[in-house]
N, C-alpha and C positions, 0 to 999 in steps of 0.2 A: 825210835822216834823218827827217823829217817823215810819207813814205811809210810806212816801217815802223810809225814808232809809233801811226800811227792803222789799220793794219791789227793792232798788240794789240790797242788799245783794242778793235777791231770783235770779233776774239776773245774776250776778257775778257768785251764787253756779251751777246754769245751765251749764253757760259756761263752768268752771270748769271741772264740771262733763263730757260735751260736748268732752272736750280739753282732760281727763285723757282718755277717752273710743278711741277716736283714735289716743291717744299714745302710746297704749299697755301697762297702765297699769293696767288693769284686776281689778280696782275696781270697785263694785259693789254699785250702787243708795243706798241709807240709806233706812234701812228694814221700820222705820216709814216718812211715804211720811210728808212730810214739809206743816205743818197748822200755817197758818197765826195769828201771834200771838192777837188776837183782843183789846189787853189790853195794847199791847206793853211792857207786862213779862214776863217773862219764864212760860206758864199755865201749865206745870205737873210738873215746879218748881227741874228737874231733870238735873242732868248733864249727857252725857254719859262718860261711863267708859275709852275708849280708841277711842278718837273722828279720824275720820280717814282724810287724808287730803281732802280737798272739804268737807267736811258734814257740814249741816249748825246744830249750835249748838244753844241752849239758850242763851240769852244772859247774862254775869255772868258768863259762863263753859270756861273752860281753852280751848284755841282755838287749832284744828290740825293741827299739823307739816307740814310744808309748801312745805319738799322735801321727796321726797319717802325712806319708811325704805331701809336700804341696806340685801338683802337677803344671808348668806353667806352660805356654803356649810358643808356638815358635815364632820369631820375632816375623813384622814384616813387612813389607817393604813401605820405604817412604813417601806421604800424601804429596800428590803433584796439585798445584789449585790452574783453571785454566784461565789464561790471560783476559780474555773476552769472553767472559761467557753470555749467550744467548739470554732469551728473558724466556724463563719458562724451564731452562736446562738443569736439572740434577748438578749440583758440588758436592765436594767434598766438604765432613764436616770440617769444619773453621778456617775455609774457603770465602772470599767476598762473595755475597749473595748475587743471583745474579738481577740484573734491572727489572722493575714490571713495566708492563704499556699502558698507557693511559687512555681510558675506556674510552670517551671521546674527546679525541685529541682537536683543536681549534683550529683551522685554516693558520697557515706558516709557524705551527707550533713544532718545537727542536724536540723529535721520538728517539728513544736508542735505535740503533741496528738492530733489524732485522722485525720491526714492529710495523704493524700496518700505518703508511703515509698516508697525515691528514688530508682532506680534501681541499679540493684547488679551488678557491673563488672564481668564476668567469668573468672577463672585465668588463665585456657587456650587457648584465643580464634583460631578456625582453621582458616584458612587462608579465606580471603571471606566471613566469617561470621559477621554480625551485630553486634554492640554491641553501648550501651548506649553513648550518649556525654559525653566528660568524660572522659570516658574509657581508657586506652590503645586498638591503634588501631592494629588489626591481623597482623602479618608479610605475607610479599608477596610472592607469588611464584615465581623464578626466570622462565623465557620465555623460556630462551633454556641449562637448568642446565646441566653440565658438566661431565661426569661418575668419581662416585666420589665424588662428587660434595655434602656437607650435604643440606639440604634442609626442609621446618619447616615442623613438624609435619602435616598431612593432602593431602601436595602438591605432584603430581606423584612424584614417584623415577625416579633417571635420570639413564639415557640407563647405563648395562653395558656393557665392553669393551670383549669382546671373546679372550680367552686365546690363541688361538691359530690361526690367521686367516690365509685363504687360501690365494694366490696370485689373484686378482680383486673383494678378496669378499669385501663389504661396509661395513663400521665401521662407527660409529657415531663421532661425530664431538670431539676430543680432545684424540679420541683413536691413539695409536700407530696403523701407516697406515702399512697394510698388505708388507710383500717382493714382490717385485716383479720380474717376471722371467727372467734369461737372453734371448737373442733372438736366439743367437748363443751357446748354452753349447758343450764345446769340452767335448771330454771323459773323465772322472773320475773326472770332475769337482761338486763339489757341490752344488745341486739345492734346493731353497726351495719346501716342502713338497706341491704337489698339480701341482710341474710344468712338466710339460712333459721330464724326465728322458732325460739324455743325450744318444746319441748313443756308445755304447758298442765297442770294440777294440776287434777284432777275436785274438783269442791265436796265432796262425798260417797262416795267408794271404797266400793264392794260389800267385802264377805269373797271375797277370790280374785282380785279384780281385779289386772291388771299398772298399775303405775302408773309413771312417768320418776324417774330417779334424782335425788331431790334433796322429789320428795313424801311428803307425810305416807303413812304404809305407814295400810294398809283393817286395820280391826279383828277378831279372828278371827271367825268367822264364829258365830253363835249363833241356835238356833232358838227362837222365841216370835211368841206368838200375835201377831195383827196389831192393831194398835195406829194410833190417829189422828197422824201426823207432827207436829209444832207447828210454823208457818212460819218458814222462817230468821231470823236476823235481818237478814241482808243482801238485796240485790236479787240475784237467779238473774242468773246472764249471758243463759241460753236460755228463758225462762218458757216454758211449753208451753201450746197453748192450752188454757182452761179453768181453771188453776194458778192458785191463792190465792198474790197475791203484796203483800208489806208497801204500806203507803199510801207513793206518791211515787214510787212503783217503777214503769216504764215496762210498760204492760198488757201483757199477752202477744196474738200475735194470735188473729184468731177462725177457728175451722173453716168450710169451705162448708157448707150442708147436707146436698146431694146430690153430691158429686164425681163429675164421670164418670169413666169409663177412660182411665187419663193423662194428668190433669189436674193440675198443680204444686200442692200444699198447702203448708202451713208444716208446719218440724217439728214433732213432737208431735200434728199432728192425724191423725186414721185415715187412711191411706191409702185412694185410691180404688180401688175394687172394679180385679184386674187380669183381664187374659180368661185361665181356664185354658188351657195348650197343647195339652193334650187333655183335655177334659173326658169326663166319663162318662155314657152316658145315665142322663138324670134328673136332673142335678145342674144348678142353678140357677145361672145367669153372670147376669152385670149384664147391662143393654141396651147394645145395640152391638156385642156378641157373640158370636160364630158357637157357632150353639144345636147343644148337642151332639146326638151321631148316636141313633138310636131303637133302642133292642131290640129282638131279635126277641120276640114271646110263648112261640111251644114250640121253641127251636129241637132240630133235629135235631141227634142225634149225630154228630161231624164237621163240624159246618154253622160257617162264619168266622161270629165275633162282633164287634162292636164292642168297641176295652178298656173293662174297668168295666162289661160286660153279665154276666149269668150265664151261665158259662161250660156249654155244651151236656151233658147226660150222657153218660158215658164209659160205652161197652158194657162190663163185665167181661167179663175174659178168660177165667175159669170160674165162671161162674155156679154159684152151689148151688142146690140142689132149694129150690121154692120162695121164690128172691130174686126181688125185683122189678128189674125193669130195664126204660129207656129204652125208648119207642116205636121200633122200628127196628133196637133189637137185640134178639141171638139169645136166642131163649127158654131158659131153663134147662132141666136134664133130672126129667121129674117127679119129685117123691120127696113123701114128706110133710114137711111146711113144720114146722121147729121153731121152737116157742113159747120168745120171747125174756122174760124176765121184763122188768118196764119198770125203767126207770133211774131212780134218786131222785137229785132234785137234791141236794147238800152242803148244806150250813148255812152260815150266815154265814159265822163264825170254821171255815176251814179247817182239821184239826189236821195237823201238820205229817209228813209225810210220811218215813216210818221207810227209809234205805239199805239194800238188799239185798246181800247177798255174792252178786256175780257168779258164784262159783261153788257156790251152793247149789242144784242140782238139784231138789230134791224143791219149794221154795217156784215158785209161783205154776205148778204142772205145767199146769195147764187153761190156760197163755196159749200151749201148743202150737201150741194149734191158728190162733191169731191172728199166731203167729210165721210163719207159712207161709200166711194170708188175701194174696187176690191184691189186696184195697183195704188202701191202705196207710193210711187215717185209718180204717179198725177199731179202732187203739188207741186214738184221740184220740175217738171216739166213748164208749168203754167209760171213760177216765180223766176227760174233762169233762161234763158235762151240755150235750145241746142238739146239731143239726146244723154242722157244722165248716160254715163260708162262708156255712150261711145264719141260723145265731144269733149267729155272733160270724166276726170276720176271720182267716186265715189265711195273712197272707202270708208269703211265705220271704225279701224284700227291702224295704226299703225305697222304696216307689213314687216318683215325681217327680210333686210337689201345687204348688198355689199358696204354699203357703205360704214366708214368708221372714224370717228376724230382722230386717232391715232395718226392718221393721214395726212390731216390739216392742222393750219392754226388755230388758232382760237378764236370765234367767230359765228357769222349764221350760214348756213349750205342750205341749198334745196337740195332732193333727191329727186333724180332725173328718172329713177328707177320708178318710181311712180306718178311720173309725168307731174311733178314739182305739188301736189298735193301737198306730202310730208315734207318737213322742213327740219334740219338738227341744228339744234344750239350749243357748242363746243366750248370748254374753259378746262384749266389745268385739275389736275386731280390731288396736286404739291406733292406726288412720289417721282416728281420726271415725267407721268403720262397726261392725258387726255380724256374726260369723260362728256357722256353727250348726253343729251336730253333733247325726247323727239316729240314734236306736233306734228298734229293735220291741219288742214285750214280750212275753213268750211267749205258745205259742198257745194262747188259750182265756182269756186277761187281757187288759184294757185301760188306758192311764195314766188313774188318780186326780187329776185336778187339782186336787181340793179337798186331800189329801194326798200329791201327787207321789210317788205309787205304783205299782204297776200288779197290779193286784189283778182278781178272775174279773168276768167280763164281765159276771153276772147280778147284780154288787151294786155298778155305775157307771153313771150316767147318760151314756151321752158326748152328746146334744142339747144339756146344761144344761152343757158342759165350758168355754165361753167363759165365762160370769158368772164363771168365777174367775182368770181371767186374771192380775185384779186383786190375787190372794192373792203374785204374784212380788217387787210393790214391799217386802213386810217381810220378803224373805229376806236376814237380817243385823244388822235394827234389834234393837239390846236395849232392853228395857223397861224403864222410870225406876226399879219399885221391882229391879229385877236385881241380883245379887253381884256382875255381870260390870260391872257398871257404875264408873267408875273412883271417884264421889264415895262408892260403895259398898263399897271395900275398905279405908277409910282406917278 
């Protein structure tokens, strides 16, 4: 019986061993392979020392442990935890964890060590500029600030306002708005700075004169002899040179002597000589002056003249028996020459000359023949005394002279330039200047300066027509003892 059971036993130990090798327990076959005991006793009578499980032993030896030793590990050393630990840093386990940071931390918000520090507020921020959540946010700029107006540090300054505006200049918005002009300023009224000054009130208004509405109206106009003015009692705005003016009174200035040809004088004094535009031969220009062109002596019939020369004799076209005519033209045809009676000149006082009825035939029959004469100043021969052109002027126009009111006052002038024919009528133009308006006077008369007339040629000086120029200043002044005078009507 001995037999078998140690041939289970050797089965059993196979299996065993079988069973531990693909369990994973890593024991290894007994280093003495297993001999059949033949005697059915322990034959080396030996036990092992530390039988392991599955080995098969002698029988009599303390049998192996039937469940596997426990293998345990070796101790190890003791968890340190570290005092501070970083935020983000590895512990140990059952260690205090360590701190986290906080994602966005707020201006003067308390972070652990070693976490990113919140942002700093700026204690001034400008306007527009960034700053932290948190923060105090920048003051704004105002859109359309006021002059004046404070405004935060950074932001434009607002417009200032002009001390002094003119009348439509632009001002910004909250400024005191500019004065503005009247439409109408009478005289001496008060304008703002910029506006077109009121018109001025003449010391003295002529009879006739246009004066601004709001002036004393010119007194009607009345004729009398000329008379000494007595000095204002005020100081003249313009004294003119030469002008008697009250003691205190700021002097008028003084004339050059000599002025040349456009040379600046003050007002009031003579203008200086200008150069005619075209002068006439023989007529005297100042120096500096392109001297006029020279007449011819005879000229010829047909022959160009310089203007202002005597004009060439004109051949007639049918000569009468015995006219005289021009060198060069055609002889008349002979006949006997008729004896013209001579011509008496008028008398002073012209008497006035009586109208014709147009259709009275029978009166003045003998001017037949002068109605159908081929010279047309025939008549002008027979009605005035004297040769037409070369005792007295005959123009049909008003020529272009030196002459100009700009020069003088205001008043009547002859023009000497055409041997007092033309005459110029002078009055203000109300810009400051002087405009003129010119006649003739008919043919065979000249203006009277001395009586702003125009009366026959043979009973006016025109050489001596300037010494009266001076007669225009008392056109208007009434005389102290006058009716027209106002202390005189009372």
């Amino acid at each position: 019986m001995r037999l078998p059971i140690a041939k289970l036993v050797l089965v059993i130990g196979c299996a065993t061993v079988s069973y531990s090798q693909q369990a994973g327990y890593g024991y290894l076959p007994p280093d003495i392979p297993f001999r059949p005991d033949p005697t059915g006793d322990n034959p080396t009578g030996a036990c092992p020392p530390n039988p392991r499980p599955g080995q098969n032993i002698p029988p009599g030896c303390p049998r192996p442990p039937t469940t596997p030793p426990v293998i345990r590990p070796p101790p190890k050393d003791p968890v340190v935890c570290p005092p501070n630990p970083r935020p983000g840093q590895q512990v140990p386990p059952g260690c205090p964890a360590a701190p986290t940071c906080p994602r966005n931390p707020r201006p003067g918000q308390q972070v652990p060590p070693g976490c990113p520090q919140p942002p700093v507020c700026p204690p001034n921020p400008r306007p527009g500029q960034q700053v932290p959540p948190g923060c105090t946010a920048p003051p704004a700029c105002p859109t359309n600030p006021r002059p004046g107006q404070q405004v935060p540090q950074g932001c434009p300054q607002p417009p200032s306002c002009p001390s002094n505006p003119r009348p439509g200049q632009q001002v910004p918005q909250g400024c005191p708005q500019p004065p503005s002009c009247p439409t109408n300023p009478r005289p001496g009224q008060q304008v703002p700075q910029g506006c077109t000054a009121p018109p001025a009130c003449p010391t003295n208004p002529r009879p006739g004169q246009q004066v601004p509405q709001g002036c004393p109206t010119p007194r009607p106009p009345v004729t009398r002899p000329p008379v000494t003015r007595p000095p204002p009692p005020s100081c003249p705005s313009n004294p003119r040179p030469g002008q008697q003016v009250p003691q205190g009174c700021p002097q008028p200035p003084s004339c050059p002597s000599n002025p040349r040809p456009g040379q600046q004088v003050p007002p009031g004094c003579p203008q200086p000589p200008s150069c005619p535009t075209n002068p006439r031969p023989g007529q005297q220009v100042p120096p500096g002056c392109t001297a006029p062109p020279a007449c011819p002596t005879n000229p010829r019939p047909g022959q160009q003249v310089p203007p202002g020369c005597t004009a060439p004799p004109a051949c007639p076209t049918n000569p009468r028996p015995g006219q005289q005519v021009p060198p060069g033209c055609t002889a008349p045809p002979t006949r006997p020459p008729v004896t013209r009676p001579p011509v008496t000149r008028p008398p002073v006082t012209r008497p006035p000359v009586t109208p014709t009825d147009p259709h009275d035939h029978d009166h003045h029959h003998d001017d037949h023949h002068h109605h159908h004469s081929s010279d047309p100043l025939d008549w002008l021969r027979e009605s005035v005394p004297g040769e037409p052109g070369d005792d007295y002027p005959i123009f049909g126009v008003v020529p272009n002279t030196a002459f100009s009111c700009n020069d003088h006052e205001q008043g009547y002038y002859a023009d000497p330039e055409t041997r007092c024919q033309a005459f110029h009528v002078c009055s203000p133009d109300g810009f400051g200047g002087s405009i003129g308006i010119s006649f003739l006077c008919p043919n065979g008369t000249i203006f009277n300066q001395e009586h702003f007339t125009c009366e026959w040629w043979n009973q006016v000086n025109c050489d001596t027509t300037q010494q009266f120029y001076q007669l225009n200043d008392a056109i208007g002044v009434v005389p102290a003892d006058s009716p027209y005078q106002v202390e005189n009507r009372k």
